[in-house]
C-alpha positions, 0 to 999 in steps of 0.5 A, a space after each residue: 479480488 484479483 487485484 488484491 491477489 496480485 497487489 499483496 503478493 507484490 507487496 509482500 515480495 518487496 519489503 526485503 529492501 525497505 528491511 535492508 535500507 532502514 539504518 533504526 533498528 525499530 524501524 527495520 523492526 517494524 517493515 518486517 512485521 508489516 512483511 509477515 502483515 503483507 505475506 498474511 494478507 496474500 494467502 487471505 486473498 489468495 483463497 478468497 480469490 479461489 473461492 470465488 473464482 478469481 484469478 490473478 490474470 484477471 487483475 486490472 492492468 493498471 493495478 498489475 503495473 502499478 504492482 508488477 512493474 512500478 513497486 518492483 522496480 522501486 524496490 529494486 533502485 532501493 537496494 542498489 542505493 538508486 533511491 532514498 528509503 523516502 522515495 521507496 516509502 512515498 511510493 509504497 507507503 502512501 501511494 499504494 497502500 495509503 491511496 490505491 489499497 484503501 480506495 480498493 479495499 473499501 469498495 471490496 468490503 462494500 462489495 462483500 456485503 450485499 454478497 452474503 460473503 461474510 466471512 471474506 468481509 471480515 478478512 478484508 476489514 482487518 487487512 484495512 486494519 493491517 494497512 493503516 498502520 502500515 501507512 502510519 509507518 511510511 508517514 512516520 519514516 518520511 517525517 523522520 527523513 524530511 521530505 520536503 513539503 514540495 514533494 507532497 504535491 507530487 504525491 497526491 498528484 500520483 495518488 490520485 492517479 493511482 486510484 484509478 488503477 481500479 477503474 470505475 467501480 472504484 471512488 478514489 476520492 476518500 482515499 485521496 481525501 485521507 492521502 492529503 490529510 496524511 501528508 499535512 500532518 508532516 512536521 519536523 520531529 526535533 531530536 530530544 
């Protein structure tokens, strides 16, 4: 839980670059309702969090660099032009919320249920929701940019990395699974 606090919050305050940088305007559209998806998801977790006694401070360390320091700095080159929307999308995208949220979320979820935590459980299930969709966005937008299919390899290499920030209470494998199918649906979109 105190990870998730940490991550949303991160995740919420990061968009604004993604907003700026998409040159579509359904697609800025659309980074900005994930915004208000994201600042939704942190005022959930914030509370379940309070509730349970959780504080952000308790958040593995590899889930506060992952959030605090590598996302930030991301999102931060986005803005200056240091970095393409693609490389910003594949990071945040995919890696985090296609790998390291899912793998997190379906432990918490799993978690909540023998706790008696209904009511956080369904909270938590229609974040999962939120994300999917999410992660349906950041595959469209590295369709539409045409990352090169070398650069997938690199990014599952990354995401299974990244799902371990939870540490072992957390199987990654599923989410690394579904990260790998998600980048073999990339094809060219062709104009029409």
């Amino acid at each position: 839980m105190a990870g998730f606090c940490v991550a949303e919050t991160a995740v919420a305050a990061a968009l604004d670059p993604f907003v700026a940088a998409a040159e579509e305007p359904l697609v800025r559209a659309c980074f900005a309702a994930q915004q208000a998806d994201e600042e939704r998801h942190a005022r959930f977790f914030a509370r379940a969090a309070h509730l349970v006694g959780a504080r952000p401070e308790d958040a593995p360390p590899a889930v506060r660099d992952l959030f605090e320091r590598r996302l930030p700095e991301t999102a931060a080159a986005l803005a200056r032009g240091e970095a393409t929307l693609g490389d910003a999308v594949s990071l945040y995208h995919l890696v985090l919320e296609g790998v390291v949220f899912a793998a997190g979320q379906e432990a918490l979820v799993r978690a909540l249920g023998p706790a008696g935590l209904t009511g956080m459980r369904e909270g938590a299930r229609r974040v999962q929701a939120d994300e999917r969709w999410h992660v349906g966005l950041g595959v469209r937008c590295l369709q539409d940019a045409g990352v090169p299919a070398p650069a997938f390899d690199a990014l599952l290499s990354d995401g299974a990395h990244a799902a371990r920030a939870w540490g072992g209470e957390v199987d990654g494998r599923l989410a690394v699974r579904t990260h790998r199918r998600r980048l073999k649906i990339l094809v060219p979109v062709r104009p029409i």
